[in-house]
N, C-alpha and C positions, 0 to 999 in steps of 0.2 A: 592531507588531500582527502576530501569526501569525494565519492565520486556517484553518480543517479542516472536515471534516464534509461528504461527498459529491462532495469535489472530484475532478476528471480533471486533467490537465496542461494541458487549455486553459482552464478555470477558473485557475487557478492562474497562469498566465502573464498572463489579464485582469487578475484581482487586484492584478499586480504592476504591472502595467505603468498601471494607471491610479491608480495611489498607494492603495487599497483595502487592503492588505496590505503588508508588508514580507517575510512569507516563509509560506510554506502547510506545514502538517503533513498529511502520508497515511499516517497510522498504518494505518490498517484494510489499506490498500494493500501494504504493509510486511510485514504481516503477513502476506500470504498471496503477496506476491513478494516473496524476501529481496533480490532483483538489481534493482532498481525502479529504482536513481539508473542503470544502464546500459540498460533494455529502452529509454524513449520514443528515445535515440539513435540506437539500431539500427531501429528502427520493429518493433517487436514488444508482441507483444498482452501486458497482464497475468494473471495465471495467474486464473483464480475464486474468487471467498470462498466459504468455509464458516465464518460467523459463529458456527455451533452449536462453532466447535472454537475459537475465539477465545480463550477465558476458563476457566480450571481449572472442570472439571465434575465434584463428587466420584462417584467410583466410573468416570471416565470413561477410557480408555487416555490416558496421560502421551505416548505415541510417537506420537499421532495431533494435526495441530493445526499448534501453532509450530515443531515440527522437521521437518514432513515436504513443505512444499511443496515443488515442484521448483523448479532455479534453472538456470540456462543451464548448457549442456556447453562452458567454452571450448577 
């Protein structure tokens, strides 16, 4: 069972840990932090959605959206 939709990493770790899930999807999260599986480790905050840019929006700019979040400077 994956289970998605509104989750934070301690949602996700309840989930698991009490048999509720077997692994959590964070699409949306994903989406707007391309570096998500390294920030919770470092304790750093996720970047902010902008769900208006989520999803191809005809007439919309292609550069703004899924290639422009920032990701960590290593």
């Amino acid at each position: 069972m994956i289970a998605n939709d509104t989750m934070d990493a301690d949602d996700g770790r309840r989930f698991i840990d009490n048999g509720s899930a077997d692994a959590i999807a964070f699409g949306r999260d994903y989406i707007a932090t391309p570096d998500l599986a390294e920030r919770p480790s470092r304790g750093l905050a996720l970047n902010e959605q902008d769900s208006s840019t989520f999803y191809g929006t005809p007439g919309a700019d292609p550069a703004i959206g899924y290639v422009d979040y920032p990701a960590l400077v290593h």
